[in-house]
Backbone as CSV, one residue per row, in Angstrom:
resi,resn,N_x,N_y,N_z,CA_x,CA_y,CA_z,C_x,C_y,C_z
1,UNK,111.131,61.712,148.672,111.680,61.231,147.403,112.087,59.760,147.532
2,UNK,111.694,59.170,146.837,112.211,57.674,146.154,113.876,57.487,146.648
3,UNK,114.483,55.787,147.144,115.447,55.947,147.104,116.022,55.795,145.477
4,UNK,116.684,56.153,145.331,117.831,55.446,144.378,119.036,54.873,144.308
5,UNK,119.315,53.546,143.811,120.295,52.663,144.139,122.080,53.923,143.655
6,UNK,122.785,53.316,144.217,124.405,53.814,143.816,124.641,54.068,142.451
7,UNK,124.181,52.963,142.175,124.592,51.909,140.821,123.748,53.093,139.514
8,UNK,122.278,53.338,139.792,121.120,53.994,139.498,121.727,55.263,139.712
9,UNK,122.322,56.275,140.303,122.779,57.414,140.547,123.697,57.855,139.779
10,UNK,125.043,56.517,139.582,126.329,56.543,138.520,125.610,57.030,137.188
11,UNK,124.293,56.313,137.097,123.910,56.088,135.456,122.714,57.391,135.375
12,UNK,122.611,57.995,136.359,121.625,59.288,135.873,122.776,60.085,135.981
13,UNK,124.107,60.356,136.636,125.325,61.327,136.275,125.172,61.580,134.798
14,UNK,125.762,60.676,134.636,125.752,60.305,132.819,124.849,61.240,131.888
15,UNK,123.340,60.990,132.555,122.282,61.393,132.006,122.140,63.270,132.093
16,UNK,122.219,63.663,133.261,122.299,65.014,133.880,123.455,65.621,132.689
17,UNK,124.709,64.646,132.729,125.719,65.572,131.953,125.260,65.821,130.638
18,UNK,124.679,64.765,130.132,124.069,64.791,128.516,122.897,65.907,128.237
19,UNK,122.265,65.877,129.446,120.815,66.876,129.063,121.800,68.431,129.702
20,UNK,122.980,68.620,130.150,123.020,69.843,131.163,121.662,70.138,132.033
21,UNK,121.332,69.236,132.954,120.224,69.416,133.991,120.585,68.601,134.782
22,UNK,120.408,69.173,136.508,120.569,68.353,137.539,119.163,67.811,137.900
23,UNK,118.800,66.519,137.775,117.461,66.927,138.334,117.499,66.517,140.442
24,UNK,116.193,66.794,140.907,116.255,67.276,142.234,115.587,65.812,142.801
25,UNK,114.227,65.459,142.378,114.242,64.211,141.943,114.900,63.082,141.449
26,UNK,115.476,62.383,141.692,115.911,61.758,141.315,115.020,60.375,140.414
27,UNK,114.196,59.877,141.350,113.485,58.794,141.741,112.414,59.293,140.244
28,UNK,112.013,60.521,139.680,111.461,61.317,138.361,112.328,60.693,137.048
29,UNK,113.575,60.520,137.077,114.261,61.033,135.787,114.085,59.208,135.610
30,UNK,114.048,58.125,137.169,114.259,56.915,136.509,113.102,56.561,136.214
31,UNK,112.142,56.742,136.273,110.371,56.538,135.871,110.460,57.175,134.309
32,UNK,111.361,57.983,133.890,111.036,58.586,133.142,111.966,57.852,131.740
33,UNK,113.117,56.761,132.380,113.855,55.996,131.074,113.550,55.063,131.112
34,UNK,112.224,54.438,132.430,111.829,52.963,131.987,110.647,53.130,131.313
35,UNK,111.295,52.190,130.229,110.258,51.524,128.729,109.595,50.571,129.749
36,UNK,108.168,50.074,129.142,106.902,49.221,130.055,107.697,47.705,129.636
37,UNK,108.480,47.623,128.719,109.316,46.285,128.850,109.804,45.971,129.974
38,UNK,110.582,46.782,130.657,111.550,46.515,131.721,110.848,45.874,132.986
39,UNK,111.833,44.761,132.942,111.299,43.662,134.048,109.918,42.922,133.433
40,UNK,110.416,42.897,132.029,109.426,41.624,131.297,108.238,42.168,131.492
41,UNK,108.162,43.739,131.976,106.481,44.080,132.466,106.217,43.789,133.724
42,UNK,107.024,43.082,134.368,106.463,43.328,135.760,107.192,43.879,136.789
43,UNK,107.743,44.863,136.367,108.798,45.683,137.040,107.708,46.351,138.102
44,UNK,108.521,46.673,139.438,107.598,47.008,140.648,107.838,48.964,139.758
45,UNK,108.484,49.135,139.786,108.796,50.409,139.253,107.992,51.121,138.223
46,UNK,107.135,52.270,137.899,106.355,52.979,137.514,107.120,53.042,135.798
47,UNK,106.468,52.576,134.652,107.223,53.255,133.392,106.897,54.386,133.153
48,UNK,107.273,54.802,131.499,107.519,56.416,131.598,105.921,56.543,130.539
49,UNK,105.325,55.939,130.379,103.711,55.948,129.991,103.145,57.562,130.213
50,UNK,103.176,57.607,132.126,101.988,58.735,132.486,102.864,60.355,132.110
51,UNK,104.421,60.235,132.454,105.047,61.298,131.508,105.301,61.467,130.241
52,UNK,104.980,60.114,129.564,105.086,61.027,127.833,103.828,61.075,127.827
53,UNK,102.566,60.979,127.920,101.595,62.055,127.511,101.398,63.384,128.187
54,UNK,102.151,63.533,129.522,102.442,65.220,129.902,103.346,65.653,129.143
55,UNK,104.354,65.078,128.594,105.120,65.215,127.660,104.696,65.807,126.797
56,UNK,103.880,65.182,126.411,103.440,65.296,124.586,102.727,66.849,124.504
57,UNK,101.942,67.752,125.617,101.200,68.572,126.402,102.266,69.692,126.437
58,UNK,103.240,69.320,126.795,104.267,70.327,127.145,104.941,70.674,126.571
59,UNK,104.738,69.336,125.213,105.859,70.039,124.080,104.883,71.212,123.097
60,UNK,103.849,70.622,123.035,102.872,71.039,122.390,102.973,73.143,122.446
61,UNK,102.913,72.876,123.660,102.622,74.172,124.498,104.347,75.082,124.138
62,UNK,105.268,74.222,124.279,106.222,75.071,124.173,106.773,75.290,122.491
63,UNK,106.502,74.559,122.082,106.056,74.650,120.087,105.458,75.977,119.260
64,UNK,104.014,75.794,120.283,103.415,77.015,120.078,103.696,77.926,120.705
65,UNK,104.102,78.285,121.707,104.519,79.811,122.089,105.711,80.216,121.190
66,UNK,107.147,79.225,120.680,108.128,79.349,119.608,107.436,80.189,118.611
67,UNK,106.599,79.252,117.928,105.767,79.356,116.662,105.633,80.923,116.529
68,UNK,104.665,81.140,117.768,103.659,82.151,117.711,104.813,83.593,118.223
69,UNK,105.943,83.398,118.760,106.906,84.221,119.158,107.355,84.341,117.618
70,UNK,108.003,83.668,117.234,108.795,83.530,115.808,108.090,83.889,114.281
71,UNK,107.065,83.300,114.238,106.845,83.292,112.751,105.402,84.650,112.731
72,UNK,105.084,84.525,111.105,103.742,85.328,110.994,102.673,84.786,110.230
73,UNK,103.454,83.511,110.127,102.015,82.495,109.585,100.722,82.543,109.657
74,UNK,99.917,82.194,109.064,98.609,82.145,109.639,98.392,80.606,110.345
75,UNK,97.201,80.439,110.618,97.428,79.664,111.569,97.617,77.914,110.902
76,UNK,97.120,77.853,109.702,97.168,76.753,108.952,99.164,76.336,108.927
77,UNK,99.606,77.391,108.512,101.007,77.351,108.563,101.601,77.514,109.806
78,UNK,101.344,77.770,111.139,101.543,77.661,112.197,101.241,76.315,112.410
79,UNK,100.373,75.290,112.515,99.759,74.272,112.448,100.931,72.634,111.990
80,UNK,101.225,73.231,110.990,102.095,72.708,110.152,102.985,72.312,110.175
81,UNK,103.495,73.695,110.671,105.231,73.567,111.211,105.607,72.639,112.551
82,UNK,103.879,73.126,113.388,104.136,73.044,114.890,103.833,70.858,114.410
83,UNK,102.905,70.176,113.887,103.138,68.813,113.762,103.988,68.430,113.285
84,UNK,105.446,69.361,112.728,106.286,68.764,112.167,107.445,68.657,113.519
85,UNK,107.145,69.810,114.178,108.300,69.650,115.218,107.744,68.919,116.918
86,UNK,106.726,68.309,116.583,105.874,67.405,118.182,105.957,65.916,117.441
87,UNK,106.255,65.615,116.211,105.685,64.502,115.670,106.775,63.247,116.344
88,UNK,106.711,62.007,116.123,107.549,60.855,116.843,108.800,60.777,116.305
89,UNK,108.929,61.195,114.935,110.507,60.861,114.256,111.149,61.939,114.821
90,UNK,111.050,63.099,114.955,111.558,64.502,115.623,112.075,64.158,116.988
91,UNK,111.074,63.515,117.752,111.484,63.514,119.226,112.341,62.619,119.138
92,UNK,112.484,61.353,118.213,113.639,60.435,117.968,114.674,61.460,117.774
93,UNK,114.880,61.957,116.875,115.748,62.628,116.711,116.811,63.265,117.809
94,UNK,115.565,63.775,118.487,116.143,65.000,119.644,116.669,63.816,120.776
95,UNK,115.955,62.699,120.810,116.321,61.732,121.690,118.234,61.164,121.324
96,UNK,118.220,61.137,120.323,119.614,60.061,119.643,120.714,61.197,119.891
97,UNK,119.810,63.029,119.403,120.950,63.990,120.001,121.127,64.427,121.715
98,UNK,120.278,63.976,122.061,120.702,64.216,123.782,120.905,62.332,124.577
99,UNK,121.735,61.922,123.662,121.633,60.172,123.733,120.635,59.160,124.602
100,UNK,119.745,59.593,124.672,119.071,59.299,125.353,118.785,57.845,125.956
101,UNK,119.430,56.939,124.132,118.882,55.582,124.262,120.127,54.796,125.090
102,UNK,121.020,55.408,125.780,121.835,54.959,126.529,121.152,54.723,127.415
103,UNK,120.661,55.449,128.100,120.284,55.374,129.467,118.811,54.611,129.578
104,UNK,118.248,54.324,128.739,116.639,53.143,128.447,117.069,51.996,129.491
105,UNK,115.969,52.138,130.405,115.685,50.917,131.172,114.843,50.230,129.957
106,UNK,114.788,49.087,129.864,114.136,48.303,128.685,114.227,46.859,129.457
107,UNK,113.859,45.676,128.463,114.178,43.977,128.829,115.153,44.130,127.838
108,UNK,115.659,42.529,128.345,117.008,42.154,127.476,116.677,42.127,125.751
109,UNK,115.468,41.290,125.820,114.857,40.951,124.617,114.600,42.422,123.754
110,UNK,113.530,43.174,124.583,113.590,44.506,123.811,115.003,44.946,123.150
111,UNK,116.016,44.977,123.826,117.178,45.259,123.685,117.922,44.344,122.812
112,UNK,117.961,43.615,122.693,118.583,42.845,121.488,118.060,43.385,119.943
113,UNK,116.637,43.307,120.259,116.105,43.674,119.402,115.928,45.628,118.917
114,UNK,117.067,45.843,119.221,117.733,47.245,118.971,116.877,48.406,119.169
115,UNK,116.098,47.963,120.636,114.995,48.760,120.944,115.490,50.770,121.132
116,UNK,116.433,50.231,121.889,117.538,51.457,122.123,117.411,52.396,120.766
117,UNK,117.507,52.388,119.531,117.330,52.769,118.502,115.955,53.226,117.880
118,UNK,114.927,52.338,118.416,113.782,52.675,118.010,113.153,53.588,117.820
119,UNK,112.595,54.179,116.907,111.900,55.440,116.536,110.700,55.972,117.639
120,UNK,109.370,54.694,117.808,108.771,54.500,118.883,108.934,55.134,120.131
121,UNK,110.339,53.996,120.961,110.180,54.002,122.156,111.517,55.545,122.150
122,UNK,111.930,55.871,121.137,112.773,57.193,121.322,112.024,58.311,121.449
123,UNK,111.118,58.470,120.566,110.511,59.168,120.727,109.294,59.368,122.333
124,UNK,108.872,58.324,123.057,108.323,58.413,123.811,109.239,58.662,124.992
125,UNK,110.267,58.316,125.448,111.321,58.827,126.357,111.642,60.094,126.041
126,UNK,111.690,60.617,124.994,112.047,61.792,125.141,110.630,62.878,126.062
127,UNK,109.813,62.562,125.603,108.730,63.268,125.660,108.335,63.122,127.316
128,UNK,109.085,62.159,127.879,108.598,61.498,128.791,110.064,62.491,130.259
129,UNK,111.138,62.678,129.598,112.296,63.308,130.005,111.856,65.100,130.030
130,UNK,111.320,65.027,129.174,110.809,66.527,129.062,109.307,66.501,129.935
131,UNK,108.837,65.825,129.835,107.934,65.917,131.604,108.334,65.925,132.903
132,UNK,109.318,64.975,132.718,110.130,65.101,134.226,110.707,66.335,134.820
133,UNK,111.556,66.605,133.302,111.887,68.224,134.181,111.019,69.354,134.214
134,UNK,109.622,68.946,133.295,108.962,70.457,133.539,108.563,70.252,135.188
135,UNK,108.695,68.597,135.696,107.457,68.480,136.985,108.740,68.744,138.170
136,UNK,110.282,68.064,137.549,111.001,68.897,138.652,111.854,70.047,138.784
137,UNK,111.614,70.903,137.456,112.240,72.194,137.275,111.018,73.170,136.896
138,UNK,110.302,73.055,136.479,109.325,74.064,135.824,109.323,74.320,134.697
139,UNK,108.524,75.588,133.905,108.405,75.837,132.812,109.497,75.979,131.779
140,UNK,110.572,77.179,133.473,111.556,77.640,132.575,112.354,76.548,132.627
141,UNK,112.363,75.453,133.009,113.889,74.490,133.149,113.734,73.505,131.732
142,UNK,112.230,73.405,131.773,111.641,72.399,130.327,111.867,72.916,128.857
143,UNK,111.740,74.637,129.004,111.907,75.440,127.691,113.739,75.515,127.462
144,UNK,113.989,75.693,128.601,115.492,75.837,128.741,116.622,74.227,127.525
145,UNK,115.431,73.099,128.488,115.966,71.797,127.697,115.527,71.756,126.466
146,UNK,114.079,72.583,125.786,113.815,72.530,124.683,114.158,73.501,123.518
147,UNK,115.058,74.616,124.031,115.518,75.681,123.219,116.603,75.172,122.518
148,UNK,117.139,74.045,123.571,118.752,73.513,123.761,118.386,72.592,122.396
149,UNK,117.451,71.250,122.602,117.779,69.823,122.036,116.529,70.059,121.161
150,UNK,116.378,71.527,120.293,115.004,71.413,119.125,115.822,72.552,118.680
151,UNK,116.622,72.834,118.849,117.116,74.017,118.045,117.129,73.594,116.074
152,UNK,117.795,72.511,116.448,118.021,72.194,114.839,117.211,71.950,113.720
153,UNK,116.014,71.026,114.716,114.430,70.894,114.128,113.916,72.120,113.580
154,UNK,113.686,73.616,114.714,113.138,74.601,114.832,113.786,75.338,113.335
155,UNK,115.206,75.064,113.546,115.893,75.490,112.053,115.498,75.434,110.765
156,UNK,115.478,73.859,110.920,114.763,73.069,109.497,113.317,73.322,109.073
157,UNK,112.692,73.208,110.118,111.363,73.535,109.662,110.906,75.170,109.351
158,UNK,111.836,76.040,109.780,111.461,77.596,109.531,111.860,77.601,107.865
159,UNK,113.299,76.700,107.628,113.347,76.614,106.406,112.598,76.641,105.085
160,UNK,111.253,75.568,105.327,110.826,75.068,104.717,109.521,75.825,103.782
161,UNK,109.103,75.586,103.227,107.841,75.864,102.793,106.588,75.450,103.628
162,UNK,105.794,76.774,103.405,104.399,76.075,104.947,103.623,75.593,104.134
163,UNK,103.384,75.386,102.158,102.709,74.704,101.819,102.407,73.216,102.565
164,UNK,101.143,73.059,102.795,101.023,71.240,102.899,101.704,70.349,101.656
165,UNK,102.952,69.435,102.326,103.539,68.769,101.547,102.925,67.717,100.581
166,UNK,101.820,66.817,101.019,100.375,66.562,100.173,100.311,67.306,98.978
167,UNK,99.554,68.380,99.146,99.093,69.375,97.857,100.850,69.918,97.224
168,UNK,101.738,69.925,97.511,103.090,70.184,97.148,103.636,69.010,96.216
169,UNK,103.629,68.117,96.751,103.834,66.422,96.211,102.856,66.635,95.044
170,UNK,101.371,66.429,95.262,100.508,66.364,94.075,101.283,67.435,92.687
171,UNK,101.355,68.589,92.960,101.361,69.903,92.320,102.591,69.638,91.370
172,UNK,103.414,68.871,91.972,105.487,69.057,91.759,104.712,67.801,91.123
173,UNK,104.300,66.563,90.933,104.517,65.312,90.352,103.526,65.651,89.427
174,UNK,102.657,66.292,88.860,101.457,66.789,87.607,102.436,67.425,86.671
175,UNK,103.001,68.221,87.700,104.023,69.168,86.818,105.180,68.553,86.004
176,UNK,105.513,67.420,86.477,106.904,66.505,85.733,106.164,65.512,85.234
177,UNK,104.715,65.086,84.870,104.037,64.344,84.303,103.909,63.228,84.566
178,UNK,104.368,62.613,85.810,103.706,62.148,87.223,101.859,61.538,87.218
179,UNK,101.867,60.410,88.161,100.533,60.237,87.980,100.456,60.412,89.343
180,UNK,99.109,60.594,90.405,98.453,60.593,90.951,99.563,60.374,92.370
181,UNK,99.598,60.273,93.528,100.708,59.700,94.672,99.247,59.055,95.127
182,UNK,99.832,57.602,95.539,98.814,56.950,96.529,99.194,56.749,97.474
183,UNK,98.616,56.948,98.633,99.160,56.465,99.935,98.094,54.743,100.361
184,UNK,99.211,54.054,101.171,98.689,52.852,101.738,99.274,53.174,103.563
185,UNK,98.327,52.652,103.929,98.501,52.336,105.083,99.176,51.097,105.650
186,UNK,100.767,50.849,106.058,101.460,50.071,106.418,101.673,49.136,107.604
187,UNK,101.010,50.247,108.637,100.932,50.047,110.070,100.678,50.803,110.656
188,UNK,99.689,49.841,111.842,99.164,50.914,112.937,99.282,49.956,114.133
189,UNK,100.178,50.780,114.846,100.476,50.241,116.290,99.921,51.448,117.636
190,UNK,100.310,50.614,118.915,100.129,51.614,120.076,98.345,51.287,120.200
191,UNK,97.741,51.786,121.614,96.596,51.666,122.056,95.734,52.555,121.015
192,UNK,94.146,52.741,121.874,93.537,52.989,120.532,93.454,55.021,121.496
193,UNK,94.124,54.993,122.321,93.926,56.225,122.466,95.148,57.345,122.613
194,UNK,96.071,55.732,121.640,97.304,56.981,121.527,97.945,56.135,120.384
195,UNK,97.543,56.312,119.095,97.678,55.278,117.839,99.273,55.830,117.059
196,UNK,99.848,55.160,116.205,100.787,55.276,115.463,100.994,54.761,114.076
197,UNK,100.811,55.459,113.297,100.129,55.090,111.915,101.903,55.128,111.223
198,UNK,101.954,54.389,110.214,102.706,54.191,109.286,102.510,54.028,108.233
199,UNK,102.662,54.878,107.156,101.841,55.725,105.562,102.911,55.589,104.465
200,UNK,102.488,54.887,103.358,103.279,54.886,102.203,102.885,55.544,101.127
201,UNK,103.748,56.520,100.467,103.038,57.120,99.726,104.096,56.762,98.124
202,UNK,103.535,56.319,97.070,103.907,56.348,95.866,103.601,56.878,94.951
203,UNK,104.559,57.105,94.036,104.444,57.704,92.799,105.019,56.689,91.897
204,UNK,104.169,56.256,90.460,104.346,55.256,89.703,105.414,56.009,88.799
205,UNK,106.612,55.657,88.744,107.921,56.008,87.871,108.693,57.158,88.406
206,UNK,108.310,56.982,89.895,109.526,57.697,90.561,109.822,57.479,92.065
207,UNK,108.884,56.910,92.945,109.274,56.018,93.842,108.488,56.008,94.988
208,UNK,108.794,55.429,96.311,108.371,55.330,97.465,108.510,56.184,98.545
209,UNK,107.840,56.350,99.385,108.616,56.690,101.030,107.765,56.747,101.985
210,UNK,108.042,56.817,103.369,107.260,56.078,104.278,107.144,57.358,105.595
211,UNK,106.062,57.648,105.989,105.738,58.322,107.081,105.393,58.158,108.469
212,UNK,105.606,58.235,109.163,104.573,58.363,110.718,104.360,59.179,111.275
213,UNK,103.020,58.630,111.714,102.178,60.683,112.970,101.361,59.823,113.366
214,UNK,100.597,60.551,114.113,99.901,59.530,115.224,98.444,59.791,114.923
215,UNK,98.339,60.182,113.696,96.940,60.021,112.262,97.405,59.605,111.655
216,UNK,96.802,59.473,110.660,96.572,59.271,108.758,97.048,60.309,108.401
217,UNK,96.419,61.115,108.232,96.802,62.750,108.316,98.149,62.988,108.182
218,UNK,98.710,62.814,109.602,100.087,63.309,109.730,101.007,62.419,108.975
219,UNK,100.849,61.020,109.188,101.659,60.110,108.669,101.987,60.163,107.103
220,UNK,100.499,60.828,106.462,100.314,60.810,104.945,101.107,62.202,104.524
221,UNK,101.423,63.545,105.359,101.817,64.427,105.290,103.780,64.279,105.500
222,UNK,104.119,63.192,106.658,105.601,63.379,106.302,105.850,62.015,105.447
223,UNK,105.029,60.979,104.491,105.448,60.094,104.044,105.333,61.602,102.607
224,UNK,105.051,62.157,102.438,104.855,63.558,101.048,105.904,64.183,101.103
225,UNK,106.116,64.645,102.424,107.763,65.399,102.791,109.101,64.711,102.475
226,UNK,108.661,62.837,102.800,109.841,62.397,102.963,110.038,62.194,101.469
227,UNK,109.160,62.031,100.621,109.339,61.833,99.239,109.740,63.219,98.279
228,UNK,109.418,64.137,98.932,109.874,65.733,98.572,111.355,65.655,98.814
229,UNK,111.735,65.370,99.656,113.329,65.431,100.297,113.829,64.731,99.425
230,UNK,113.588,63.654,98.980,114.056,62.619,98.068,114.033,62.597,96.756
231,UNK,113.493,63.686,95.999,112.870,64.084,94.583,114.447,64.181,93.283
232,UNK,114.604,63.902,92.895,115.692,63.423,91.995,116.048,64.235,91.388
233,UNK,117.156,64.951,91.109,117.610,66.139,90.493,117.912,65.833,89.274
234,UNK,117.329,66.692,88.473,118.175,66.513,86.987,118.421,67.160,85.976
């Protein structure tokens, strides 16, 4: 195992207490909070890159066994639920509730620039934390952290309707005499083999809202949700 500095040990305490996990590795959990900023990029130290896409694998996997334990969907609505609870704003989420962005190795600059907060790089640490412990606890130590810090997600989304929010949006805005929702494409960041789309979807005389997924697809599906959530009572 990797050494780890004193200093580096104080600040994964911290971390261990927040997730309830010791990890055994040590030299794992700090690969796993450095952002590819840190050290301006030329940090001798490994970022957390090659664990959030085991990440992303593992959440996947533990989504669907939930899913497929829990619900009786068919699989379109299994589908559904399961990109709502793997998608990047979610793992932000789960990241800000197990604080994650405390502990971000990052650059100064990233950090000024309220990287710590970021939807992005929250979401990829998380995913990247949840690799670490499946690689130094196992299946059960990874499901254990994901029963814990997705509970609330898992909540919300059983809530919901498994209609596609798309055809839901269309259906609900015809019905209040509504024209058409268009989506634009806002932004697309990240490499080309792990993309991040940012989707606007409008409705002319009732408003905006903005999505991301790592398609068109997905992005166009929670910029529909986020405008569903937002639908004006009256």
């Amino acid at each position: 195992m990797t050494n780890v500095s004193p200093q580096m040990q104080k600040r994964l305490a911290g971390l261990e207490k927040d997730l309830d996990y010791q990890f055994q590795d040590k030299a794992l959990a700090v690969t796993a909070l450095t952002h590819s900023s840190y050290g301006d990029g030329r940090s001798k130290n490994s970022n957390n890159e090659r664990l959030e896409f085991l990440g992303d694998r593992v959440l996947g996997l533990l989504t669907a066994e939930k899913l497929f334990e829990f619900t009786n969907g068919d699989e379109g609505s299994m589908a559904r639920r399961l990109n709502a609870l793997v998608r990047k704003e979610t793992c932000a989420r789960v990241a800000r509730r197990a604080n994650l962005g405390a502990y971000l190795l990052i650059s100064p600059s990233e950090d000024r620039q309220g990287g710590r907060d970021k939807t992005s790089i929250l979401g990829d640490v998380c995913e990247a934390i949840l690799a670490a412990i499946y690689l130094d606890g196992g299946f059960v130590a990874a499901k254990a952290f994901y029963d814990q810090f997705w509970r609330d997600e898992i909540d919300a989304v059983m809530s919901k309707s498994t209609k596609d929010p798309k055809t839901d949006l269309q259906e609900k805005a015809s019905a209040h005499g509504y024209g058409l929702p268009v989506y634009t494409v806002l932004e697309r960041s990240g490499p080309d083999h792990r993309p991040l789309f940012v989707i606007e979807v409008d409705i002319a005389g009732l408003g905006k809202a903005k999505g991301t997924g790592k398609s068109k697809k997905d992005a166009e599906r929670y910029a529909a949700l986020h405008l569903l959530e937002n639908w004006p009572e009256k």
